[in-house]
Backbone as numpy.savetxt, mean C-alpha at the origin, in Angstrom:
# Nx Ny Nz CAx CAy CAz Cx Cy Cz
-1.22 20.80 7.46 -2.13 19.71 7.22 -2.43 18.96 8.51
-1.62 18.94 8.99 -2.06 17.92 10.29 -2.36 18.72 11.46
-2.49 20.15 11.39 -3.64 20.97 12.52 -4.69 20.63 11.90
-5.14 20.55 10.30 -6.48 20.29 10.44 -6.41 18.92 10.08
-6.24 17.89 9.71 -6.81 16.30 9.92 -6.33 15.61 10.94
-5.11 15.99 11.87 -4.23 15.31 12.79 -3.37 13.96 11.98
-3.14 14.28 10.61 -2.30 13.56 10.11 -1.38 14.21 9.71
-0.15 13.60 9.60 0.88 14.23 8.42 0.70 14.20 6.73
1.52 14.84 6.16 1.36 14.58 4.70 1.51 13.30 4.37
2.72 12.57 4.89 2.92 11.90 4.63 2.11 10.09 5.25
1.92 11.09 5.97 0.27 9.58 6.36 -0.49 9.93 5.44
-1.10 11.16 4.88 -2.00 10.90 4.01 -1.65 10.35 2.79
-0.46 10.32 2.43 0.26 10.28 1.11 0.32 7.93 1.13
0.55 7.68 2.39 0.48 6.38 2.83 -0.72 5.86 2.56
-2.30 6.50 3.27 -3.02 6.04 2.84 -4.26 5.78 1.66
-2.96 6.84 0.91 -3.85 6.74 -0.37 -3.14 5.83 -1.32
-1.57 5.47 -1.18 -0.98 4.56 -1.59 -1.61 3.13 -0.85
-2.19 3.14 -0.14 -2.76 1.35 0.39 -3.61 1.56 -0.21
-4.59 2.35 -0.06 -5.88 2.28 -0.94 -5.88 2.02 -2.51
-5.15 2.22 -3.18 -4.82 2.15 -4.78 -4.27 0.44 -4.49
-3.45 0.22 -4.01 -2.68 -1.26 -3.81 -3.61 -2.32 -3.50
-4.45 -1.80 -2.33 -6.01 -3.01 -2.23 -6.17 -2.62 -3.38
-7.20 -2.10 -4.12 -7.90 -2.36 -5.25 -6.63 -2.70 -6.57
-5.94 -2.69 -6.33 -5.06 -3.57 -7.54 -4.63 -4.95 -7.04
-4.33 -5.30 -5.77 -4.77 -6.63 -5.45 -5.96 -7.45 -5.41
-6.68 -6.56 -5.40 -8.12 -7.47 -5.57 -8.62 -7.69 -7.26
-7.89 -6.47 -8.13 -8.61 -6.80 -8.85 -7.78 -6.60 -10.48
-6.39 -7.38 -10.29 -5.19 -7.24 -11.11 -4.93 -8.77 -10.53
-4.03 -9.21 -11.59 -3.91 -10.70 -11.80 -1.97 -10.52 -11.39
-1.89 -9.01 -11.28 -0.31 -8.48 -11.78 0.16 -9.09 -10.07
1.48 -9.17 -10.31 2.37 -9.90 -8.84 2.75 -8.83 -8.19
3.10 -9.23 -6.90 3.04 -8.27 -5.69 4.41 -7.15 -6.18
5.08 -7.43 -6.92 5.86 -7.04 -6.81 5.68 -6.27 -7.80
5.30 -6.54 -9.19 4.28 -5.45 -10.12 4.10 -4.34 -9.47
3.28 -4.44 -8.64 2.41 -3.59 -8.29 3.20 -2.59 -7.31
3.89 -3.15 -6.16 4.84 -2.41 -5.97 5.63 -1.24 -6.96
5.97 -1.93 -7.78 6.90 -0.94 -8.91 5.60 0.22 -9.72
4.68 -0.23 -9.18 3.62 0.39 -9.99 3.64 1.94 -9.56
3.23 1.26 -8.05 3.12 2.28 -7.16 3.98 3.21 -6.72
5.45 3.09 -7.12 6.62 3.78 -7.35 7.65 3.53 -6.21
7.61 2.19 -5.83 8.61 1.81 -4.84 9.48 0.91 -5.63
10.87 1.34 -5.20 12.13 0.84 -6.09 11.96 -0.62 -5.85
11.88 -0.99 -4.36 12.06 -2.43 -3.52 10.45 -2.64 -3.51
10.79 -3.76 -3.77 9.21 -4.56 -3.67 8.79 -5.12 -2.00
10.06 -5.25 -1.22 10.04 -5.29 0.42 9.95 -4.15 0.67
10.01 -3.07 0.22 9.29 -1.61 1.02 8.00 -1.73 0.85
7.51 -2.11 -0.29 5.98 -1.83 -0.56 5.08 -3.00 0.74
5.80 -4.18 0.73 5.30 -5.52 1.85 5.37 -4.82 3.08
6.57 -3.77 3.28 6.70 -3.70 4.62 5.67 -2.74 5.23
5.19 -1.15 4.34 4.39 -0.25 4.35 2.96 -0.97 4.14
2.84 -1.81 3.40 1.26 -2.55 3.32 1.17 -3.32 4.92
2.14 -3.76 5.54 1.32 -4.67 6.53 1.60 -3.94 7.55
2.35 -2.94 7.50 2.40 -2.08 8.78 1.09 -1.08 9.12
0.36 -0.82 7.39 -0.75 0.03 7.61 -2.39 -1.26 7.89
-1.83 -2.03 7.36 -3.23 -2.78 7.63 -3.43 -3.94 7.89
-1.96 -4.26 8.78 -1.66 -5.87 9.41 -1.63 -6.96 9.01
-1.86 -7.07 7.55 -1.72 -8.06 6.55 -0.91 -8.16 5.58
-0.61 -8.98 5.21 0.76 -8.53 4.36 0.11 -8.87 2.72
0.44 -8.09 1.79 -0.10 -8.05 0.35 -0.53 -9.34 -0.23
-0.02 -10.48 0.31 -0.33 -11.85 -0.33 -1.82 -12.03 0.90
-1.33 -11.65 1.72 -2.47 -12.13 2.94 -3.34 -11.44 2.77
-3.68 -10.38 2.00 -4.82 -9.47 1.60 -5.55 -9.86 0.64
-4.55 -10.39 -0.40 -5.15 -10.65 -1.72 -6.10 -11.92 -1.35
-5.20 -13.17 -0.69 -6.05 -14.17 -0.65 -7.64 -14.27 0.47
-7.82 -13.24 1.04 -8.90 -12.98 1.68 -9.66 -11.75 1.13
């Protein structure tokens, strides 16, 4: 996979997990931490830590902008 996109699986596997997480922060009333568990992370600080590492904002700081 990553001779042809220059990603790993597991980057792609990352950014399809942020992408599902924005649109459930924007448009779910459910708490950060919900959504975390949603998304299949045991710790709700893994899911904070992988969201602001991929898009420099952290899940509360996304939602409210």
């Amino acid at each position: 996979m990553k001779k042809e996109t220059g990603k790993t699986a597991q980057e792609h596997i990352h950014l399809f997990v942020i992408e599902k997480a924005k649109n459930r922060l924007l448009n779910s009333s459910n708490s950060i931490s919900e959504i975390g568990y949603h998304l299949g992370f045991a710790y709700p600080q893994h899911f904070s830590n992988l969201f602001k590492s991929k898009t420099g904002l952290s899940p509360s700081e996304y939602r409210k902008n």
